[in-house]
N, C-alpha and C positions, 0 to 999 in steps of 0.2 A: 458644837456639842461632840464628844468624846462616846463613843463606845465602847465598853471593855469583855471582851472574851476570857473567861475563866476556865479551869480545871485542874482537878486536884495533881495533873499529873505533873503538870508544870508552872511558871509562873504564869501573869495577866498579859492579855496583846488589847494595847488600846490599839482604838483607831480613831481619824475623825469621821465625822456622821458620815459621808458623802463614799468615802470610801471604803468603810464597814459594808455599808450599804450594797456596793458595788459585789465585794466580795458575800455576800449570802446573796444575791443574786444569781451568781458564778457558781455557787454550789445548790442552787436549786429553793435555797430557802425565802417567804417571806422575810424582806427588809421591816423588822415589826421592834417596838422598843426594847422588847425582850425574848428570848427562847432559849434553846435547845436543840442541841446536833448531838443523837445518842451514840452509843458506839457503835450499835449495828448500820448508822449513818454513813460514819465518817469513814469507811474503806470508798466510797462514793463521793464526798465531797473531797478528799486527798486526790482522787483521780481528776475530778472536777478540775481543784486548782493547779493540779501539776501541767492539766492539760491547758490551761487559761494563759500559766507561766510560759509554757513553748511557744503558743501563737504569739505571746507579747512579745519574748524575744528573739524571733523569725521578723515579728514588724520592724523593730526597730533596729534590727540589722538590716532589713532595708532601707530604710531612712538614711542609718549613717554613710551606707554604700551610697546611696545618692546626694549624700551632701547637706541633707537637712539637720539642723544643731541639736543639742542636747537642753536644750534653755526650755523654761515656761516662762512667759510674763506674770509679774508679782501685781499682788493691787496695788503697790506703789508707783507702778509704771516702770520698774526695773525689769532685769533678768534675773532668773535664777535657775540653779542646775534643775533639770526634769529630773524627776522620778517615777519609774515607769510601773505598771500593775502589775510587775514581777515583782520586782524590787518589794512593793509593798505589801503583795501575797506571801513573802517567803516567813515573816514570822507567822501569822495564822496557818501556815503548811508545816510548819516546826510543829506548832502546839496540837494539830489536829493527830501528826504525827506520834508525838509524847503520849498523848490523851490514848492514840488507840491500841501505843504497848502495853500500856498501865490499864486498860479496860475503863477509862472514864470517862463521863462524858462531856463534852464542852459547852460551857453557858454563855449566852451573851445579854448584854441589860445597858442601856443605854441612859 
């Protein structure tokens, strides 16, 4: 299932469920099928995720310093490249960003 984040400031950030999820999590909100991060929110959830982005990529610049790969296992039983909670935080950091120049607020509806 697909999540999508709206506001008028910018375009849509899908997400899939699992990860949406994660991310209003990291900002404090219930993971609920639908809401709301008003504007006087988001100067708190921007710090949220910027702060979530540094710890991810402090982790996995340790990892690679120690030698651990960049792969996830696929349900195929293959590899495939990781993508890390940065990586995948940085559009909803965009839009939360857009949303709180423009004073609007960001919806999500799953």
């Amino acid at each position: 299932m697909l999540i999508t984040f709206r506001s008028q400031a910018s375009g849509d950030v899908m997400m899939f469920d699992e990860v949406a999820r994660q991310m209003l999590r990291i900002i404090g909100k219930e993971p609920e099928d639908k809401g709301i991060i008003t504007v006087t929110q988001l100067p708190d959830a921007i710090g949220a995720l910027r702060g979530a982005i540094a710890a991810d990529k402090a982790e996995w610049t340790d990892h690679s310093v120690s030698g651990q790969g960049n792969t996830e296992a696929e349900s195929a039983g293959g590899q495939d490249l990781f993508v890390s909670a940065s990586q995948r935080a940085q559009p909803l950091l965009e839009l939360f960003e857009w949303s709180l120049k423009a004073d609007k607020p960001v919806l999500w509806e799953g």
